[in-house]
N, C-alpha and C positions, 0 to 999 in steps of 0.2 A: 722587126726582126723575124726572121724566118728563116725553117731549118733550110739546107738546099740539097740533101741526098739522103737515101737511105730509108726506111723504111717509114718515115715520118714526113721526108720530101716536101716540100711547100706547104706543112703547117706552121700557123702565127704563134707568135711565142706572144705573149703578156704586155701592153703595155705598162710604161712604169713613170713615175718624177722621181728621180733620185741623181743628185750632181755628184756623187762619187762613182759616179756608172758612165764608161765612153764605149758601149758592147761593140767587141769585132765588127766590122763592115762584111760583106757577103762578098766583094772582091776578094779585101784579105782571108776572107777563111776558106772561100776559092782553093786561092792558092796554097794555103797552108796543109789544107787534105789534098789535094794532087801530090804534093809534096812527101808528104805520106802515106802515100796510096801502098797496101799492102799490109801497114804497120796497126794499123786502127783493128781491123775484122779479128775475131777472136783475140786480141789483146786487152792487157791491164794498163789502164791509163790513169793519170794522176791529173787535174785540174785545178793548180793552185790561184787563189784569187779569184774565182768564180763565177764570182759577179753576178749576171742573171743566168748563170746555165747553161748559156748558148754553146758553148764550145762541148761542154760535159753531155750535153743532150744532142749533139750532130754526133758524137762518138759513139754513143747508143745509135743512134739511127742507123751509124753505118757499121754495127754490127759487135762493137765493144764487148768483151766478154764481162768485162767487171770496169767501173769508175769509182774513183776517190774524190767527191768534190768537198776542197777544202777553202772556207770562206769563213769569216768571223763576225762581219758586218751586220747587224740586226736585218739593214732592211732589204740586203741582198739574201738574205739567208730566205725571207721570207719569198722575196719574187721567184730564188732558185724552185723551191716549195710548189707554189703556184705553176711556175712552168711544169714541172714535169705531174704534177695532178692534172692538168690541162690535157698533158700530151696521152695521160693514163700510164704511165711509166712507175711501174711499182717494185720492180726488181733491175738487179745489175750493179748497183749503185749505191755507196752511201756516204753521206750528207759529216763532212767533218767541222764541227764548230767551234774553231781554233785560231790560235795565229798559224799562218801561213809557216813564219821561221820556227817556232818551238814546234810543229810538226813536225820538218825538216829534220829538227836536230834529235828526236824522239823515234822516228822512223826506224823498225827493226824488222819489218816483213819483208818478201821478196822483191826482188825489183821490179820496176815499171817498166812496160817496152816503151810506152810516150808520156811525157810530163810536159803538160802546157803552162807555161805561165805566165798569166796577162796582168801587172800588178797594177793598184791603181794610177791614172796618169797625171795625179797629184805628187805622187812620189818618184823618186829616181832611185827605184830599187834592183833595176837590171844586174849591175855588176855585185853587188853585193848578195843577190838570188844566185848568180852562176857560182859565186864561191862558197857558198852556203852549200848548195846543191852537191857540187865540184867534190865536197869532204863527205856528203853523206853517202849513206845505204842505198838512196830510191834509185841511182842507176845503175843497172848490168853493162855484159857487152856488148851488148847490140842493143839499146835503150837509145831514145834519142828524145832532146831536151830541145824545146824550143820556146823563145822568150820574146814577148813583144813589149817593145823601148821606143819613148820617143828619140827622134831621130839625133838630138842634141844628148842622149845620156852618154855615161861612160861604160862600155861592156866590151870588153878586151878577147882578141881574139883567141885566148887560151887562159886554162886556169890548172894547176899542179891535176892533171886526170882529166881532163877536160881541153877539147878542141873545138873549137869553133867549125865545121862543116861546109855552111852556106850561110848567105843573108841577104833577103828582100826588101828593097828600099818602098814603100807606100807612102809619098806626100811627106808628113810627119809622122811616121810611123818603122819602123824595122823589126820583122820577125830574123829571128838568130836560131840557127839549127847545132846544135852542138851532139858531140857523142866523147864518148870514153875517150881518153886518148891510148 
């Protein structure tokens, strides 16, 4: 793994063994920031699910004003840790050691312009995140919510405030760009 932009650019991120980790591919995250291109640089970004940081640390690189990485996992918690002492990444950023939903449903600060959410690909938690999300606080109106599902989940083109935008097919994979309705 390695970042691909930003002030970090083709630094290695940590090797790891850990079978609850499938981290982003460098295509899909490609695409996922062209996609967001503008939204990232000075913005507050939210990284639900974690994992090893890759997503919450190309956000920084490319210029993130503040990140919320939220992850509960022991032993992702520790490799997020490792990546960004690695990268020397000491501000911007901080480290939420929680369930993903009781953050969700807890959340009373300002909203996020982007929340990523990559849950693990054990679970089929896509539609159940959009509606979760859908009811809470973390979005404004120009926030934009994007969800990576295997390609067989259930995640419905709208949710009571919530639209679906765009979606990108990868293999087994679908990133979902959703905004306020």
């Amino acid at each position: 793994m390695r970042i691909i932009s930003g002030k970090f650019k083709g630094r290695q991120l940590v090797s790891f063994q850990a079978d609850h980790i499938r981290p982003t591919t460098d295509r899909v995250k490609e695409s996922l920031f062209n996609i967001l291109m503008g939204r990232i640089e000075g913005g507050r970004v939210l990284d639900l699910f974690s994992g090893t940081g890759n997503l919450a640390i190309e956000c920084l690189s490319r210029g993130a004003a503040w990140v919320d990485i939220v992850e509960n996992h022991r032993k992702s918690l520790g490799i997020i840790r490792e990546n960004l002492s690695k990268l020397g990444v000491t501000e911007g950023f901080k480290i939420h050691p929680v369930d993903v939903f009781k953050y969700i449903r807890a959340f009373e600060g300002e909203p996020y312009d982007v929340i990523l959410c990559d849950p693990p690909f054990t679970r089929a938690w896509a539609h159940e995140l959009a509606e979760a999300i859908a009811g809470s606080r973390l979005l404004g109106p120009e926030s934009r919510l994007v969800i990576e599902s295997a390609a067989k989940e259930r995640l419905d083109e709208s949710y009571p405030g919530l639209n679906r935008l765009d979606q990108r097919h990868f293999g087994d994979k679908y990133l979902s760009f959703f905004a306020k309705a």
